[in-house]
N, C-alpha and C positions, 0 to 999 in steps of 0.2 A: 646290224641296225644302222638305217641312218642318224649320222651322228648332227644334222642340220635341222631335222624334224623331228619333234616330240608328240603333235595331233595331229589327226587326221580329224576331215570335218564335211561329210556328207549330207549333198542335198537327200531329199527323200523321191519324189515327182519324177517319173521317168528315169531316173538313176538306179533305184532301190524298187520302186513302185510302181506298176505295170497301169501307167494311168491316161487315158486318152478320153475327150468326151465323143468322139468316134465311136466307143464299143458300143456306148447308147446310143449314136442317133443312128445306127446303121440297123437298128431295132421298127427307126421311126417313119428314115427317109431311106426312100427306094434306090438314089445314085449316090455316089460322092458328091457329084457336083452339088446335090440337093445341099449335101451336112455341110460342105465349102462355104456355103453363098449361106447358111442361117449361123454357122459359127463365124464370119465375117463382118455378118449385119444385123442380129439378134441379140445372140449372146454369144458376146464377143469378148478375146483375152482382157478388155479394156474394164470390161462390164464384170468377171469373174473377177480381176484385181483386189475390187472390192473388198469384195467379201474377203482374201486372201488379208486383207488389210484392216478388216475389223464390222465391215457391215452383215446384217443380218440376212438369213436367206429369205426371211418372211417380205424386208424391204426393199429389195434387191430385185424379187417375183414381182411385186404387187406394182413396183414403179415402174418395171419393162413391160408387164401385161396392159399396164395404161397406155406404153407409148404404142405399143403391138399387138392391139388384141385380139387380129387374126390367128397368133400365131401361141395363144393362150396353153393348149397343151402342150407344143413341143419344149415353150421356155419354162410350165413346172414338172416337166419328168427331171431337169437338170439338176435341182435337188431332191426331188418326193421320188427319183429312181439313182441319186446319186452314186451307189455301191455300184453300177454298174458301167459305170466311166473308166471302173477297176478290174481290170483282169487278172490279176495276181502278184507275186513277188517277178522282180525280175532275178531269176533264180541262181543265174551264174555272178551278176554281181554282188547278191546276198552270199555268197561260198567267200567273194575275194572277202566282205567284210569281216566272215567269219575266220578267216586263214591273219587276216590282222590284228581279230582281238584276239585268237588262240595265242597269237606272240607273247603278248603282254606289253610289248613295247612301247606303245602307242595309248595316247588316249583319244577316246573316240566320241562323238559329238556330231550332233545330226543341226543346220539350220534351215530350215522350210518354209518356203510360201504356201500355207495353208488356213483354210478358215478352222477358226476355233470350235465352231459346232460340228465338223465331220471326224476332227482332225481324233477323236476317243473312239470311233469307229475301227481307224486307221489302229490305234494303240492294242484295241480287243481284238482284231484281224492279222497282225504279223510280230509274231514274238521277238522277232530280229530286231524291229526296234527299242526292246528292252536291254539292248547290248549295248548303247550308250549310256555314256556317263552323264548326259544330257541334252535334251532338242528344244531348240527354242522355236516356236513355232508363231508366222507375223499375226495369225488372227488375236492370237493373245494379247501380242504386244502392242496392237493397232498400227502397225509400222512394217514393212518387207523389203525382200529384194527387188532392186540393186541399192536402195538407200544406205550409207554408211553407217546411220545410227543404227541400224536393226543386226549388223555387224558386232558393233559397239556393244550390243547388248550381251552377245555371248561372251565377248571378249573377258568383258565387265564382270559377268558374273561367276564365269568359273576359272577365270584368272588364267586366262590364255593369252599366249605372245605370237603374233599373227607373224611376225619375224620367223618365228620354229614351229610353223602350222603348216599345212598342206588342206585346202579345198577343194573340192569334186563337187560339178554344177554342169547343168547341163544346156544352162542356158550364157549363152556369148556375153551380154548384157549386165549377168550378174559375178562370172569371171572376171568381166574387166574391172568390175568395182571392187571384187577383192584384192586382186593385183597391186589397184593403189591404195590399198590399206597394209599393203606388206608381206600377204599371204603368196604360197609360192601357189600355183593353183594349175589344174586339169581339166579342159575343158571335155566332159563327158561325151562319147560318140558312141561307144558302145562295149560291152563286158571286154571283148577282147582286146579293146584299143584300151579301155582302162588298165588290165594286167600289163601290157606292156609299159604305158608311165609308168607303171609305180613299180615294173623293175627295171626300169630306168634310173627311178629316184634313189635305188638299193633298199625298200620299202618291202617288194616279194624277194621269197628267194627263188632263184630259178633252177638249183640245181636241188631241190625236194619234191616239185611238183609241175606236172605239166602245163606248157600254157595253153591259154585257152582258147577254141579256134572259133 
């Protein structure tokens, strides 16, 4: 066991959750370039935020359909076809989770940039995230990553010491803001670059199971 780290604290999005809004528009629009140029200038990570941060998807629709309302079905398949931006578990990172709660070592704890209205979709959809001991999710809180107080909140609540934590995140942005909150952190690239951190950190063991390629 590492004797420096006590939690582990996984994003969900792209780490755990096979999530891109690609799977749906590639339903919609005929090129890449097409889903490029309407997730850069439509509905845009800027415009998603939002909602990840407490707005509703009824206001969200109804305000960009006013600014765009050419483009009136493609911006509401974004939520009235939102399951499909989901492709599924990402499956070898859901093993490593499961190879660290079979430990028992670690406590385990999910923090998420997620809207609050999808986010019990997510819950009824992947039983792996029943295997923390709690996720704080920013639709809830009205607050997300990389902000420090949305940090604060888990800290806060289940009495965790960011000192003896370990973070998994896949975005740069929100790594560095753990960083200077104390957290030792891994910037997420992919399942197999994850197993290697974490037995780097003495986290996996390498001599029960093979690594992952």
């Amino acid at each position: 066991m590492n004797k420096t780290i006590d939690t582990v604290i996984f994003d969900l999005g792209a780490v755990l959750i096979d999530w891109n809004p690609r799977y749906l528009y590639r339903k919609i629009f005929k090129t890449e370039e097409e889903i490029s140029w309407f997730l850069e200038n439509i509905c845009t990570s800027e415009w998603n935020d939002q909602q990840d941060a407490g707005r509703s998807f009824r206001e969200a629709t109804e305000e960009l359909i006013a600014k765009h309302p050419d483009w009136e079905i493609a911006v509401r398949a974004w939520y009235d076809r939102w399951h499909e931006t989901i492709q599924g578990p990402v499956h070898e990172t859901v093993e490593i989770l499961k190879r660290i709660k079979e430990s028992k070592k670690y406590r385990l704890y999910a923090l998420t940039n997620w809207s609050e209205e999808t986010f019990p979709w997510a819950l009824n959809n992947f039983e792996f995230l029943h295997w923390f001991e709690g996720i704080v999710v920013s639709g809830v809180e009205k607050i997300r990553k990389p902000q420090p107080e949305f940090f604060q909140i888990l800290f806060n609540r289940y009495e965790v010491d960011p000192r003896l934590s370990l973070f998994i995140d896949d975005n740069a942005k929100n790594v560095e803001a753990g960083k200077k909150l104390g957290l030792t952190t891994i910037h997420y690239q992919s399942p197999s670059q994850l197993h290697k951190e974490l037995d780097r950190l003495g986290i996996l063991s390498r001599s029960n199971h093979r690594s992952l390629s």
